[in-house]
VOLUMSE-754920 format. One record per atom (N, C-alpha, C, O, CB): residue number from 1; residue in three letters; chain; x negated, y, z. Coordinates in steps of 0.05 Angstrom, whole numbers. Atoms other than C-alpha are relative to their C-alpha. Glycine has a CB too. Layout:
BEGIN
<NUM; 'ala'; 'A'; <X; Y; Z>> ...
//
This chain:
BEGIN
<1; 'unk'; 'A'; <-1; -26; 13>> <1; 'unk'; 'A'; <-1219; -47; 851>> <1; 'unk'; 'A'; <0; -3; -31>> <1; 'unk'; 'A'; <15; 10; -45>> <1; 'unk'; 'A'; <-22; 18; 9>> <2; 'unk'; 'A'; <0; 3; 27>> <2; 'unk'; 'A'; <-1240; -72; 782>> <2; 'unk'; 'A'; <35; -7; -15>> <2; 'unk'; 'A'; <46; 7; -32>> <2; 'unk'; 'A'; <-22; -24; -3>> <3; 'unk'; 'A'; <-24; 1; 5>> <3; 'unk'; 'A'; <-1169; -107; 777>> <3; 'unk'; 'A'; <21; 22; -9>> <3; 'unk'; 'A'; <38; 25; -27>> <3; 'unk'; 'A'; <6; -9; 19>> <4; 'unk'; 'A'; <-27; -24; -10>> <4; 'unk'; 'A'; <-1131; -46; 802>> <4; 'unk'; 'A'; <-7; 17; -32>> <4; 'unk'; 'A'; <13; 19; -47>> <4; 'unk'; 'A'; <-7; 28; 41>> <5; 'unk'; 'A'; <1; -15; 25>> <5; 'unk'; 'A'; <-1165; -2; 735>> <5; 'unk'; 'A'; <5; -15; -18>> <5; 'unk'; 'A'; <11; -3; -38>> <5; 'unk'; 'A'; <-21; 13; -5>> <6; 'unk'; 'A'; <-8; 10; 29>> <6; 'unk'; 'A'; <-1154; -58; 687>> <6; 'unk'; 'A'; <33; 6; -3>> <6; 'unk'; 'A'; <43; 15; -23>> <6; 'unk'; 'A'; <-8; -38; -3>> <7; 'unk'; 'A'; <-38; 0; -1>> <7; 'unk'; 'A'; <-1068; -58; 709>> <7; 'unk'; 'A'; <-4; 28; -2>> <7; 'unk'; 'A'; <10; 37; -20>> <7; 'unk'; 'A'; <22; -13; 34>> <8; 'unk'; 'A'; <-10; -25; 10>> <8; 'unk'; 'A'; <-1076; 14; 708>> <8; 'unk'; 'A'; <4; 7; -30>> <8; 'unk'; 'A'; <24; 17; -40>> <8; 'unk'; 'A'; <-18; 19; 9>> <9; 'unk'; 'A'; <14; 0; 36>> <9; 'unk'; 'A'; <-1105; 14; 630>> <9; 'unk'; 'A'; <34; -12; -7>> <9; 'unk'; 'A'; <54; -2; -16>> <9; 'unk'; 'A'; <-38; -31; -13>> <10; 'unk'; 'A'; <-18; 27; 7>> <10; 'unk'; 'A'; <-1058; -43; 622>> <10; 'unk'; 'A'; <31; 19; 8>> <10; 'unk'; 'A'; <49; 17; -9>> <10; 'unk'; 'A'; <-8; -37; 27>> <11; 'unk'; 'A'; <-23; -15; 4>> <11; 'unk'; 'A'; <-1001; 3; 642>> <11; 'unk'; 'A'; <0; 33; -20>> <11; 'unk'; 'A'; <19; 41; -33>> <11; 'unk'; 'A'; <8; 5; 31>> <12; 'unk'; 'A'; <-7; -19; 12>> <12; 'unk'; 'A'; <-1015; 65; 611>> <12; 'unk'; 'A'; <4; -6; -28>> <12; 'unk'; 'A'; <23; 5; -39>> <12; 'unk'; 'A'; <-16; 18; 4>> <13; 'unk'; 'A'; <-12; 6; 25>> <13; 'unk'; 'A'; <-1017; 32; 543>> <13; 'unk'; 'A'; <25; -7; -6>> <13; 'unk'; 'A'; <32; -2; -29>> <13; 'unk'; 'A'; <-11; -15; -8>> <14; 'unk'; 'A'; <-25; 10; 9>> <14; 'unk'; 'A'; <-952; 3; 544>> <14; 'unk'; 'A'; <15; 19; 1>> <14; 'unk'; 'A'; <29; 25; -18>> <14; 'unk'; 'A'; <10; -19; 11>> <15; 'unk'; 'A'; <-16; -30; 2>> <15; 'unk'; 'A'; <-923; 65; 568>> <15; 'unk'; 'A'; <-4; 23; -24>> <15; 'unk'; 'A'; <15; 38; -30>> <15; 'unk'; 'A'; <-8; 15; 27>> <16; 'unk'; 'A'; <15; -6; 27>> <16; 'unk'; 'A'; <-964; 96; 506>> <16; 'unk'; 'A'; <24; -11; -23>> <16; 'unk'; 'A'; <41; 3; -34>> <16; 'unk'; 'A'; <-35; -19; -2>> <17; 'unk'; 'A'; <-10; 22; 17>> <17; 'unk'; 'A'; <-934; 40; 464>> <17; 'unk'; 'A'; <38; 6; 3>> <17; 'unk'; 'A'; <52; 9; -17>> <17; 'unk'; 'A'; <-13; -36; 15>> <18; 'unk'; 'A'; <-32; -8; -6>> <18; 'unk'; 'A'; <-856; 55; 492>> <18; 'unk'; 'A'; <8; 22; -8>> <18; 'unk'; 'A'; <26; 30; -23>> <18; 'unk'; 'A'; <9; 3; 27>> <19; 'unk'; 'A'; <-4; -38; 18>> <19; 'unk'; 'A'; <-860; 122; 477>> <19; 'unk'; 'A'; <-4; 7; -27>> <19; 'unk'; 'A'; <6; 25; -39>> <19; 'unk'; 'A'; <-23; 24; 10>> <20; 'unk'; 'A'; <-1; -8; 35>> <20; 'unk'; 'A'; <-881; 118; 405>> <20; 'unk'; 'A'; <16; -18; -8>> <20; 'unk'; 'A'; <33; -8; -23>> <20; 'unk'; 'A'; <-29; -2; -20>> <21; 'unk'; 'A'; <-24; 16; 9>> <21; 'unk'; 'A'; <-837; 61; 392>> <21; 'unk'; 'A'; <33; 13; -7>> <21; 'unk'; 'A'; <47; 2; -24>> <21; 'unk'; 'A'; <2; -19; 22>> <22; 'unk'; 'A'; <-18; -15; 5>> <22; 'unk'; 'A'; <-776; 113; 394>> <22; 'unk'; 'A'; <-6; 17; -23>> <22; 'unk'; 'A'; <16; 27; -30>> <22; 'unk'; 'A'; <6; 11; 19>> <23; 'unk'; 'A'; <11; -19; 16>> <23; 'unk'; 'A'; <-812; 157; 340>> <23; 'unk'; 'A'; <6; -6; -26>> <23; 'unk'; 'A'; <0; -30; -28>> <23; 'unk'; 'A'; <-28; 3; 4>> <24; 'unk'; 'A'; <6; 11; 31>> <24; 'unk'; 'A'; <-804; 147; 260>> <24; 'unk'; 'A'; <-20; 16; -11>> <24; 'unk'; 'A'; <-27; 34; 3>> <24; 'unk'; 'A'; <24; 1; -21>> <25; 'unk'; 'A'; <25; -4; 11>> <25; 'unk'; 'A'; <-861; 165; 216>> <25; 'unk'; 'A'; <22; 16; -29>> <25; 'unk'; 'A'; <38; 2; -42>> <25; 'unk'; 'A'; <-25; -34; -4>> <26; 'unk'; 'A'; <-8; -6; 28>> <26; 'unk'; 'A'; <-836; 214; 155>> <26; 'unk'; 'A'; <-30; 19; -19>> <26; 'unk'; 'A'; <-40; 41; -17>> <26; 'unk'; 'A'; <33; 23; 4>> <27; 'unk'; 'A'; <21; -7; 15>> <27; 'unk'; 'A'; <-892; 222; 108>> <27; 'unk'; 'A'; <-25; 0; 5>> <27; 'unk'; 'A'; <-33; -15; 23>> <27; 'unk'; 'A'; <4; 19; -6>> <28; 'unk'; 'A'; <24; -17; -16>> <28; 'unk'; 'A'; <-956; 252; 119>> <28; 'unk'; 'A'; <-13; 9; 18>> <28; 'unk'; 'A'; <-37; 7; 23>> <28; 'unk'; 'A'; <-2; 10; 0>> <29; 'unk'; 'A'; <8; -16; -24>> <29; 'unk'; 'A'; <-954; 291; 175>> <29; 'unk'; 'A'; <5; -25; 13>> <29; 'unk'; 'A'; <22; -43; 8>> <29; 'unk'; 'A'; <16; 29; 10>> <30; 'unk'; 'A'; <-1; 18; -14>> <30; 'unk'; 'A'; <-977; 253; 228>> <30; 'unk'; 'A'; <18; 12; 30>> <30; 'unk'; 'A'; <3; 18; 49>> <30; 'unk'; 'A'; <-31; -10; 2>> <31; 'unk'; 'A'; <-14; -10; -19>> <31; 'unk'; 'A'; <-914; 278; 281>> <31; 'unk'; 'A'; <15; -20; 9>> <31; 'unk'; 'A'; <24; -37; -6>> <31; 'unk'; 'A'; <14; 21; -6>> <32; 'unk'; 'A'; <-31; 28; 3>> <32; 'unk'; 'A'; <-866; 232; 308>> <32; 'unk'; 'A'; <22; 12; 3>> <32; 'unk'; 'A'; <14; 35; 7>> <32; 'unk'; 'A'; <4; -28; 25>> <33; 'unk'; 'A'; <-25; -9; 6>> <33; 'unk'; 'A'; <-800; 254; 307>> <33; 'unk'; 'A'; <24; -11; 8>> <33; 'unk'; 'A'; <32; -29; -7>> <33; 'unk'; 'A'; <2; 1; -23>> <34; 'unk'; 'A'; <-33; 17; -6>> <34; 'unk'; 'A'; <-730; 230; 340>> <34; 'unk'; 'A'; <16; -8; -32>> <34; 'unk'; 'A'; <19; 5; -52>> <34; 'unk'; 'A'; <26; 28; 20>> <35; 'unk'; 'A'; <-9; 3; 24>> <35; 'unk'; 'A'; <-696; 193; 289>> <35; 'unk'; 'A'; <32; 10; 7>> <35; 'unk'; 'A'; <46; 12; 28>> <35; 'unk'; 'A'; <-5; -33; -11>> <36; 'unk'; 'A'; <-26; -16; 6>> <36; 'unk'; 'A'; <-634; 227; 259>> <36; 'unk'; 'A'; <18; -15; -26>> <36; 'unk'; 'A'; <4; -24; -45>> <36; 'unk'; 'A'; <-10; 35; -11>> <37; 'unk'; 'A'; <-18; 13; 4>> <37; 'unk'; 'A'; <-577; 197; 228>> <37; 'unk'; 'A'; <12; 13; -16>> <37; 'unk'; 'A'; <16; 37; -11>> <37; 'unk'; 'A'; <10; -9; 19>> <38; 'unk'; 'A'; <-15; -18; 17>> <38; 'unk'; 'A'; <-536; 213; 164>> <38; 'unk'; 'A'; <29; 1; 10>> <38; 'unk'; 'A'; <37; -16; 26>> <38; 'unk'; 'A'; <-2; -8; -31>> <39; 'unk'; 'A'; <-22; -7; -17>> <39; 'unk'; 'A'; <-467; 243; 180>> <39; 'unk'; 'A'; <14; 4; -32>> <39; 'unk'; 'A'; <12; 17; -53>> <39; 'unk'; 'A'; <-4; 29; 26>> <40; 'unk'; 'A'; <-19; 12; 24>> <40; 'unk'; 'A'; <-422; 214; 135>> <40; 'unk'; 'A'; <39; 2; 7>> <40; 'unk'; 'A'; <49; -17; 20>> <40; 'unk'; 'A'; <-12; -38; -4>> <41; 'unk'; 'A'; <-25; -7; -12>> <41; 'unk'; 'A'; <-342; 241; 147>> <41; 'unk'; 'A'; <22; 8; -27>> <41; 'unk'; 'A'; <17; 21; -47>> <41; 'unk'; 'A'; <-6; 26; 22>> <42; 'unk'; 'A'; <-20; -1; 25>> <42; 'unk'; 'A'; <-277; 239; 103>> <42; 'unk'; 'A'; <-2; -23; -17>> <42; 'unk'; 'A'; <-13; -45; -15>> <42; 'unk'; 'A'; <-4; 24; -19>> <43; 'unk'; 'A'; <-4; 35; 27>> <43; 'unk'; 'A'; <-260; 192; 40>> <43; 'unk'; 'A'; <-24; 17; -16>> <43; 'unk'; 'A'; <-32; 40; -20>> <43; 'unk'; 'A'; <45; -9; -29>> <44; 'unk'; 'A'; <19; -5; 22>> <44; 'unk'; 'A'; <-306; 182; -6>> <44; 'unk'; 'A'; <7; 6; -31>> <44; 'unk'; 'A'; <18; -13; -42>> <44; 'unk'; 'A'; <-15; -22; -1>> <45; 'unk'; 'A'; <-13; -13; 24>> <45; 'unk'; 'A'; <-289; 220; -73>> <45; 'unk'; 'A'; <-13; -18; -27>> <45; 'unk'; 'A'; <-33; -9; -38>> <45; 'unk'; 'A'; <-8; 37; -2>> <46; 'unk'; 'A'; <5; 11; 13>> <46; 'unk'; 'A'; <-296; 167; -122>> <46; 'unk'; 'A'; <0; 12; -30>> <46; 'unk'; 'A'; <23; 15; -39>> <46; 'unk'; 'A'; <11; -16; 7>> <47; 'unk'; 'A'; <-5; -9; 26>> <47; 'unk'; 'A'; <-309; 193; -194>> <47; 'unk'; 'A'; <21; -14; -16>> <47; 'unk'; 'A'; <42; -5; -24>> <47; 'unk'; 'A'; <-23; 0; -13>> <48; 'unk'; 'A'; <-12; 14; 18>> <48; 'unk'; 'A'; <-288; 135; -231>> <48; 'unk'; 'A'; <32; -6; 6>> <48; 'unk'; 'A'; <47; -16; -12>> <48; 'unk'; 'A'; <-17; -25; -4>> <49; 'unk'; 'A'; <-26; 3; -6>> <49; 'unk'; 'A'; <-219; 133; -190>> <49; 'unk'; 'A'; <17; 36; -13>> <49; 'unk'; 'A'; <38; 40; -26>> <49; 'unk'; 'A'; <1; -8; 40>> <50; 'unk'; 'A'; <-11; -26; 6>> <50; 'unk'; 'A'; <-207; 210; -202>> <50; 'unk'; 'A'; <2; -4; -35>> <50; 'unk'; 'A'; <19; 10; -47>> <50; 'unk'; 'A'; <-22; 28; 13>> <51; 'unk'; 'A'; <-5; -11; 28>> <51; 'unk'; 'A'; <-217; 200; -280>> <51; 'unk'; 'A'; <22; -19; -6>> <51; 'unk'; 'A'; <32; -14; -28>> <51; 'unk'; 'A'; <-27; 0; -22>> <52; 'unk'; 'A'; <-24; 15; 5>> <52; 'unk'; 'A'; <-160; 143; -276>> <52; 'unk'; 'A'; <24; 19; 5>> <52; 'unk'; 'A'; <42; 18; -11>> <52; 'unk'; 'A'; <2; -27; 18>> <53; 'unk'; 'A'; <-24; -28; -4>> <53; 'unk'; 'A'; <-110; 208; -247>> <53; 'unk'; 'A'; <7; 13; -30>> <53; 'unk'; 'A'; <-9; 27; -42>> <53; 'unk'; 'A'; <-16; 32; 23>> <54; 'unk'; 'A'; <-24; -15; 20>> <54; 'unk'; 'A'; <-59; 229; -305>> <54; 'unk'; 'A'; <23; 13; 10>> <54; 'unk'; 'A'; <36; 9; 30>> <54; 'unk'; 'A'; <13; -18; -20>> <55; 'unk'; 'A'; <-15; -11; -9>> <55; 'unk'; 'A'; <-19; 271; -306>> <55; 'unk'; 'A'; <37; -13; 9>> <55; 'unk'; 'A'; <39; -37; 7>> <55; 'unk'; 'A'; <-5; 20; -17>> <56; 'unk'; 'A'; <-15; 22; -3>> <56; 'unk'; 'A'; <56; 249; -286>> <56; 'unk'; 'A'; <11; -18; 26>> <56; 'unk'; 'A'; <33; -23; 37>> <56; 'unk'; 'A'; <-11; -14; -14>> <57; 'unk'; 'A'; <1; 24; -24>> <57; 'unk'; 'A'; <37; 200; -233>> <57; 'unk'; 'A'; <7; 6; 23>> <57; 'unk'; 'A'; <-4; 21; 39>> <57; 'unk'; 'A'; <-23; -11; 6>> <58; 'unk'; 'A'; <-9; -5; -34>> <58; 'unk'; 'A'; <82; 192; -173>> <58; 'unk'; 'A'; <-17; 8; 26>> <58; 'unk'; 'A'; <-41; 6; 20>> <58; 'unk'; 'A'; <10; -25; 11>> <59; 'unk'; 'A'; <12; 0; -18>> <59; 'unk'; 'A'; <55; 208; -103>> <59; 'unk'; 'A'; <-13; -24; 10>> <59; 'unk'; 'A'; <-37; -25; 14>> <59; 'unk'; 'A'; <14; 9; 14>> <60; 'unk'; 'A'; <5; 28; -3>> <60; 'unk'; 'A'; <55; 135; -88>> <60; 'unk'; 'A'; <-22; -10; -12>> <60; 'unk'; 'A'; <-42; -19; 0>> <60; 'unk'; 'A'; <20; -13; -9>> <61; 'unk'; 'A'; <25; 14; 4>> <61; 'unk'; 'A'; <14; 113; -141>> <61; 'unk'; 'A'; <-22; 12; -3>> <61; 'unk'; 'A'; <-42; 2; -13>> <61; 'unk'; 'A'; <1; -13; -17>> <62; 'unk'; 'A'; <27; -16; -4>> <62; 'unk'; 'A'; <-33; 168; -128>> <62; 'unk'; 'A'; <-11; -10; 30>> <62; 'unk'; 'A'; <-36; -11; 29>> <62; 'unk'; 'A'; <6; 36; 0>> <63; 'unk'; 'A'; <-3; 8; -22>> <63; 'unk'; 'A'; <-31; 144; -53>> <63; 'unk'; 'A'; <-15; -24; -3>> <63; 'unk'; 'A'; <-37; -26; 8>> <63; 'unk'; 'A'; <26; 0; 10>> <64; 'unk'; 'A'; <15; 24; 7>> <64; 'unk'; 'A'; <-50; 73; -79>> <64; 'unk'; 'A'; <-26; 4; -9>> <64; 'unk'; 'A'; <-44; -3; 6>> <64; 'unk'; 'A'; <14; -14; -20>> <65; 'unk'; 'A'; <25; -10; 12>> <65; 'unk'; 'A'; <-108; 99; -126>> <65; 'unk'; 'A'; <-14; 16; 16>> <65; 'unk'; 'A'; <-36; 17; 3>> <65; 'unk'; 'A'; <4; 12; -22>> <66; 'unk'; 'A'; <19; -22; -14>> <66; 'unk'; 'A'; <-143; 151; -75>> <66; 'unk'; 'A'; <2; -3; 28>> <66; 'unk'; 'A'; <-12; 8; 45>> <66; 'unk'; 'A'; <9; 30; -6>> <67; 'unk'; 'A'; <-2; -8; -37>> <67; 'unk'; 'A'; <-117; 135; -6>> <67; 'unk'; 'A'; <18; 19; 9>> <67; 'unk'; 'A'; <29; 37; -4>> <67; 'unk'; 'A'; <-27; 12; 14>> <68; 'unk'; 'A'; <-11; -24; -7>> <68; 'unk'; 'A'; <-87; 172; 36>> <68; 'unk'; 'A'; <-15; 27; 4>> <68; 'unk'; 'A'; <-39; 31; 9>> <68; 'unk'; 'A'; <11; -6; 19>> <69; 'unk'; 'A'; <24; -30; 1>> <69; 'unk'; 'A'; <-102; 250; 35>> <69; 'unk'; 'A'; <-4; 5; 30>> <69; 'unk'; 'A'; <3; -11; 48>> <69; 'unk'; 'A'; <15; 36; -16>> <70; 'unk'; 'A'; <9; 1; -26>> <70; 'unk'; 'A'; <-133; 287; 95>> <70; 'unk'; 'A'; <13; 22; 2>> <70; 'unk'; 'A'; <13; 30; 25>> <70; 'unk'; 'A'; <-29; -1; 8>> <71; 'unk'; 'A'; <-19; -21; -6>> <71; 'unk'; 'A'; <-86; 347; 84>> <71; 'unk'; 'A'; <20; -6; -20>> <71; 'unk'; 'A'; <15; -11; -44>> <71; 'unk'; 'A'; <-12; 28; -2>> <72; 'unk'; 'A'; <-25; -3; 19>> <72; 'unk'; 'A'; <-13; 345; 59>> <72; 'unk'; 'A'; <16; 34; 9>> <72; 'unk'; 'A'; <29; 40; 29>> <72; 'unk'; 'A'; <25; -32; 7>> <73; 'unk'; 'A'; <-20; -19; -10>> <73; 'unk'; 'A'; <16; 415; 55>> <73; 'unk'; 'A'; <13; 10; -26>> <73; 'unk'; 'A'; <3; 9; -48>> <73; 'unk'; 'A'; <-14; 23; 18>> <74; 'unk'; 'A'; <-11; -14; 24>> <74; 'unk'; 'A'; <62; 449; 10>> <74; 'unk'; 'A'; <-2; -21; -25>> <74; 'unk'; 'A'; <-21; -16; -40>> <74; 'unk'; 'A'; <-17; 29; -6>> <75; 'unk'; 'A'; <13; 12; 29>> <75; 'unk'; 'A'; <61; 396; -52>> <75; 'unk'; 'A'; <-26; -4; -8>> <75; 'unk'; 'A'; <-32; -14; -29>> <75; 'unk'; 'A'; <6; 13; -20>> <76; 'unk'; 'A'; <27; -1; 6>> <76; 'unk'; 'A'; <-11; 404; -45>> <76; 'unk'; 'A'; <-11; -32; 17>> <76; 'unk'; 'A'; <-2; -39; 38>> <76; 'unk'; 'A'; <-15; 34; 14>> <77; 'unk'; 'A'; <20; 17; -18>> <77; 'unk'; 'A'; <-58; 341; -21>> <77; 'unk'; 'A'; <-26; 5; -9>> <77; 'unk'; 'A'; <-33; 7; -32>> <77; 'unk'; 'A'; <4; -31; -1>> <78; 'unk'; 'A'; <33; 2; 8>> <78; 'unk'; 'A'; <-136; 345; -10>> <78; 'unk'; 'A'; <-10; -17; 17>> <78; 'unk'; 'A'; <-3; -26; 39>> <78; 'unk'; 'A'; <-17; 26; 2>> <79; 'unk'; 'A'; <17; 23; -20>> <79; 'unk'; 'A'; <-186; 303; 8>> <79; 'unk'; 'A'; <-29; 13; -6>> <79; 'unk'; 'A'; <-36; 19; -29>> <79; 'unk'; 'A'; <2; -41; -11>> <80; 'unk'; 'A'; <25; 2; -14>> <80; 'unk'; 'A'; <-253; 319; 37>> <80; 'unk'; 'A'; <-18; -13; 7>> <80; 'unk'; 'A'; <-18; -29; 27>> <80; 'unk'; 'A'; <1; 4; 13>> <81; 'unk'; 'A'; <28; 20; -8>> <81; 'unk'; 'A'; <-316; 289; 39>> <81; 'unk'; 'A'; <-25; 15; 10>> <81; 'unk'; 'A'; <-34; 32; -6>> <81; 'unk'; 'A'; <-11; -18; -27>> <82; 'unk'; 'A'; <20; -19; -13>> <82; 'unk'; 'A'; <-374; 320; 84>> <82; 'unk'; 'A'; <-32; -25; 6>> <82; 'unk'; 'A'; <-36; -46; 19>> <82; 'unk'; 'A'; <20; 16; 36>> <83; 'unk'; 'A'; <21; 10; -3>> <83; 'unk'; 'A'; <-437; 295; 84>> <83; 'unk'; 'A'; <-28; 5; 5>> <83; 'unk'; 'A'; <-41; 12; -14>> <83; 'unk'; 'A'; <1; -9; -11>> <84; 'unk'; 'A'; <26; -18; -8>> <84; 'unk'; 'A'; <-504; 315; 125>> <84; 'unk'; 'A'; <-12; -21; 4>> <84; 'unk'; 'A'; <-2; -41; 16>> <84; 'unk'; 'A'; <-1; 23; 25>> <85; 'unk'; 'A'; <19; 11; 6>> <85; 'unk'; 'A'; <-570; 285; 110>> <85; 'unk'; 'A'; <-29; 12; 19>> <85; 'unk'; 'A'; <-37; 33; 10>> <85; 'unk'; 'A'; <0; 3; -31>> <86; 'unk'; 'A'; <8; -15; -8>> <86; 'unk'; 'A'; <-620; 302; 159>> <86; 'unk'; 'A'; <-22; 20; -16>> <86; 'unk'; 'A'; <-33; 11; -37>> <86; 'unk'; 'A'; <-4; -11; 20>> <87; 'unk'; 'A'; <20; -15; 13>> <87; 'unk'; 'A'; <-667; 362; 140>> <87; 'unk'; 'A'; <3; 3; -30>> <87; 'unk'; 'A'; <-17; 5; -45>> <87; 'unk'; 'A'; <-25; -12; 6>> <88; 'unk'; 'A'; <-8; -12; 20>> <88; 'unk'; 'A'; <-624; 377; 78>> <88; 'unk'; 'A'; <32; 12; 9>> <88; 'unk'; 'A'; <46; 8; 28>> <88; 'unk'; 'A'; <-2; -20; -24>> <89; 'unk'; 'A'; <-29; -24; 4>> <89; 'unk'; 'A'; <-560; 426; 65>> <89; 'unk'; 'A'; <23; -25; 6>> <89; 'unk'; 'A'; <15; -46; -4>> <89; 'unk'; 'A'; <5; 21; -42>> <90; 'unk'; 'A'; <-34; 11; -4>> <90; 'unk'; 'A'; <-486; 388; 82>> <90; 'unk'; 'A'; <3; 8; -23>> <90; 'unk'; 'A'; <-5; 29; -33>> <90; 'unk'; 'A'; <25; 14; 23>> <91; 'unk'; 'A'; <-5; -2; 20>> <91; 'unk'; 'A'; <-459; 371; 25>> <91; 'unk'; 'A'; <32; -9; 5>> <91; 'unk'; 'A'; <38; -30; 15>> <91; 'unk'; 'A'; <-18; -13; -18>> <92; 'unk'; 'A'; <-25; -3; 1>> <92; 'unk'; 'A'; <-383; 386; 20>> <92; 'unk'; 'A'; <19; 3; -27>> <92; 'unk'; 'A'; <20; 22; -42>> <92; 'unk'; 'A'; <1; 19; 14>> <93; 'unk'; 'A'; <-16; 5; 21>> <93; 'unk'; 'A'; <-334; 359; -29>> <93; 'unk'; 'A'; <31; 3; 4>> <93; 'unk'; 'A'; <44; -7; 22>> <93; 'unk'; 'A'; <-5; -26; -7>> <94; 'unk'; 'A'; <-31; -4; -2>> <94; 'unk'; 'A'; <-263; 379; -40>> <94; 'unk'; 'A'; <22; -13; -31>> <94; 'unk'; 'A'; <18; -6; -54>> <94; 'unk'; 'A'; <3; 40; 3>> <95; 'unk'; 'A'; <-18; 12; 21>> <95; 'unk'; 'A'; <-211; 344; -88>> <95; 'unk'; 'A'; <29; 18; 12>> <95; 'unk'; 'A'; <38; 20; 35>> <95; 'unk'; 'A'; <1; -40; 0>> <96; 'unk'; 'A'; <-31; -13; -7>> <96; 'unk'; 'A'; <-143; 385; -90>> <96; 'unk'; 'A'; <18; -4; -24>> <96; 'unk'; 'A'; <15; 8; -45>> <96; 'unk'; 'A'; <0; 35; 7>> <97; 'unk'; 'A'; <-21; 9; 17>> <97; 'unk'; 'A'; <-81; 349; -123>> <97; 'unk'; 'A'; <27; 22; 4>> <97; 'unk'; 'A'; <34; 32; 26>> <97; 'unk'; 'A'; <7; -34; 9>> <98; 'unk'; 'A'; <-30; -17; 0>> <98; 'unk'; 'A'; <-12; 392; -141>> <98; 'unk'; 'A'; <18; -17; -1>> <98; 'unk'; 'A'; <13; -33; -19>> <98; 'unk'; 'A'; <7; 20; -23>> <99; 'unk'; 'A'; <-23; 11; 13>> <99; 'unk'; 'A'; <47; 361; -146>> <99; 'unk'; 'A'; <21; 17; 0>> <99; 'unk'; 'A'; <22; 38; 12>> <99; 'unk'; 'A'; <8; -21; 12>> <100; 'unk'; 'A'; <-25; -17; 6>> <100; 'unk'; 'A'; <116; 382; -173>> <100; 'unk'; 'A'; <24; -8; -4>> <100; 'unk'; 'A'; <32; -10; -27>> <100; 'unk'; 'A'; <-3; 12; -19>> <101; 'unk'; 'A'; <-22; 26; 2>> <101; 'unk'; 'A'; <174; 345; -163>> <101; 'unk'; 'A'; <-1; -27; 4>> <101; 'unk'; 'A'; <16; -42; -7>> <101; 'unk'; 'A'; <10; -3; -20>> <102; 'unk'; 'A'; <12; 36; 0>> <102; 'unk'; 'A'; <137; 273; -142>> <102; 'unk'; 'A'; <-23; 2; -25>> <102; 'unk'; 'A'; <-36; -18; -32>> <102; 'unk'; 'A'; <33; -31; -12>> <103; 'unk'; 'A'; <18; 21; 32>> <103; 'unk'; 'A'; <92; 279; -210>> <103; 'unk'; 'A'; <-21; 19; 12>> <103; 'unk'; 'A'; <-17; 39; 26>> <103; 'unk'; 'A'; <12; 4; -47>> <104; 'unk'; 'A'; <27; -13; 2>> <104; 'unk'; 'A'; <19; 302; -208>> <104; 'unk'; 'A'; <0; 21; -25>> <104; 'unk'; 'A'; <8; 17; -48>> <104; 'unk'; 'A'; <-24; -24; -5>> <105; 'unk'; 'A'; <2; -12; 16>> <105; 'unk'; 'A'; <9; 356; -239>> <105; 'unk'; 'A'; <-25; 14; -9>> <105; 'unk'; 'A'; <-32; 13; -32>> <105; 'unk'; 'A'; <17; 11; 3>> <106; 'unk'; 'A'; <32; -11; 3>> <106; 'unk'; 'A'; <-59; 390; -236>> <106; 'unk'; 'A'; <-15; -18; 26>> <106; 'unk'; 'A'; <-7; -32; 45>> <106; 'unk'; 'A'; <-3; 42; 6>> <107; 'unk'; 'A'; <15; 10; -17>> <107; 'unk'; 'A'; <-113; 370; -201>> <107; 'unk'; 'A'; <-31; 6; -4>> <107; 'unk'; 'A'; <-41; 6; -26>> <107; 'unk'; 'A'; <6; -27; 0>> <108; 'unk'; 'A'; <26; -11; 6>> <108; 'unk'; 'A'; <-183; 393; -189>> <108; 'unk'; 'A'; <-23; -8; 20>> <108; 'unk'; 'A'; <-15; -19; 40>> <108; 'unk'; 'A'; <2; 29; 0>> <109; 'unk'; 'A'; <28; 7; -20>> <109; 'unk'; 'A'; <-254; 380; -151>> <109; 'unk'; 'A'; <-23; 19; 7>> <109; 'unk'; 'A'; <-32; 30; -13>> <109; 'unk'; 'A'; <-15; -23; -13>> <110; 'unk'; 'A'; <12; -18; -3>> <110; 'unk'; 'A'; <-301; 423; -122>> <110; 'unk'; 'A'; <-18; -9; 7>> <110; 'unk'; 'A'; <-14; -20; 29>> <110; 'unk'; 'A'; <7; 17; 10>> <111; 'unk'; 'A'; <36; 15; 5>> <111; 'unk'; 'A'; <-375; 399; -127>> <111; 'unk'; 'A'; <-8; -18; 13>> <111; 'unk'; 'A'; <-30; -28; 10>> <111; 'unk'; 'A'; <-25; 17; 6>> 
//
């Protein structure tokens, strides 16, 4: 009988132990929590590539410099970048290029 309660002990801890092992620790509060995963979707809107864009520049070598876009319509291309962090706001980026005959012509970014 003594046996049988030590393997019992001896199991409930590990089962104890399995179950918090899935948990991450954020901060303070002592909660455990399913871990959550950032949600990372679209191209990434590179500053330092957008401030190389002049005006002028074929499709092509906008194509080279940025990638391809995630929408082509009308002379218009945009690219999208979405990004959710858990337990903060989605953060959503928009880049929208004009063109006008093959050349760039405006182009803008939205936060």
């Amino acid at each position: 009988m003594y046996s049988y309660i030590k393997v019992s002990k001896f199991t409930f801890a590990l089962i104890i132990v399995a179950l918090a092992s899935g948990c991450q620790y954020k901060g303070p509060k002592l909660l455990c929590l399913p871990y959550s995963a950032d949600i990372d979707q679209g191209r990434v809107i590179d500053i330092e590539k957008i401030k190389m864009l002049r005006e002028n520049l074929t499709s092509d070598q906008v194509r080279i410099l940025l990638g391809k876009p995630t929408i082509i319509k009308d002379g218009n291309w945009e690219y999208f970048h979405y990004c959710c962090k858990p337990n903060e706001e989605p953060k959503i980026t928009k880049l929208t290029l004009e063109f006008v005959e093959n050349k760039l012509k405006i182009w803008y970014k939205k936060p």
